[in-house]
N, C-alpha and C positions, 0 to 999 in steps of 0.2 A: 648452766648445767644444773639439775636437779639432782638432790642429794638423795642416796637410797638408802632404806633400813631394811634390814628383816627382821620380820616379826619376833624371833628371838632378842632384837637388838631394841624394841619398842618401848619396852618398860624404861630405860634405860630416858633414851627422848622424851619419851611421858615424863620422866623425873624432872628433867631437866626445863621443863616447860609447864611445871604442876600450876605455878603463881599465875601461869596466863592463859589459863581452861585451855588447854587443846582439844581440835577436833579432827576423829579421825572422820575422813570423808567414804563412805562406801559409793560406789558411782555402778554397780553392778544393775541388771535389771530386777525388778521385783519379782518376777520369777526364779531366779535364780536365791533371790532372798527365802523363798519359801522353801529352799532345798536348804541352806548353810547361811547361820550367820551370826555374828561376834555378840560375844556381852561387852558393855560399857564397862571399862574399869582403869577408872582415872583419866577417864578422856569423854567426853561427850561424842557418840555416834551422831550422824545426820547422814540420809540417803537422799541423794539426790541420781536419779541416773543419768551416764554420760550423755546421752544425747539431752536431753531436759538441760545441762546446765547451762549455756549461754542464757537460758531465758529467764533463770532460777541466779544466776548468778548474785544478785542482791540479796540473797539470803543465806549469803556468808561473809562473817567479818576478815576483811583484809589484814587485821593489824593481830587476831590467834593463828598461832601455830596450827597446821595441818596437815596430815596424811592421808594421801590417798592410799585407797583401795579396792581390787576389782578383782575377777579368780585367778589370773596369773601374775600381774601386774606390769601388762602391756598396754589396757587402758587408763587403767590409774597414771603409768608415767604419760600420756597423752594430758592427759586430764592435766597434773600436775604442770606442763609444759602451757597451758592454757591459763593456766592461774595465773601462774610467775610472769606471762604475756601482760595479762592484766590487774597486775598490781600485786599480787599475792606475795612477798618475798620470804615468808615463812613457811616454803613447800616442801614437802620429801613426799618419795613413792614407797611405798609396802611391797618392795620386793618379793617377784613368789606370790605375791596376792595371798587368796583367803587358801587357797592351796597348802601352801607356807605355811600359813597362818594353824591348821590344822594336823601340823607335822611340827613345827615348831612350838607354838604356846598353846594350843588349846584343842587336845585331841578328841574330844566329845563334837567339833565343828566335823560337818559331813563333809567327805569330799565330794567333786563331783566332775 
């Protein structure tokens, strides 16, 4: 089972993972990026989008903490459910997506 946050509850996980650089994972399309999308803060962003990542997969570390995220957070929990498949054991999903995310921590993100 994969563990869910909402983005209200992020900072919180960030805290608690500061010593081991977290990454939060955006997996949205780049199109979608040019509508809404997060600033870094206390977590390093990396996009890779969901379909791209099996082949991309090497260009994330298994052993930092990670969150997915996508606009509701029905492909991020896929996503995350792929990680944890392959080795990732430091998974959670961003519940709500960037959706959430824009109603919860950071109301200057567009919704869409």
């Amino acid at each position: 089972m994969i563990d869910q946050v909402r983005p209200s509850q992020l900072s919180d996980w960030l805290q608690q993972h500061a010593s081991e650089q977290p990454v939060v994972l955006d997996v949205r399309d780049t199109l979608e990026l040019a509508v809404a999308r997060v600033r870094p803060e206390g977590f390093e962003l990396v996009h890779i989008p969901m379909n791209e990542l099996p082949a991309r997969l090497g260009e994330l570390d298994p052993q930092r903490p990670l969150a997915c995220l996508c606009h509701h957070g029905i492909r991020s929990q896929r996503v995350a459910m792929f990680l944890a498949h392959n080795g990732f054991e430091r998974v959670v999903n961003i519940t709500g997506g960037i959706d959430a995310w824009s109603m919860e921590r950071d109301p200057s993100v567009a919704q869409y």
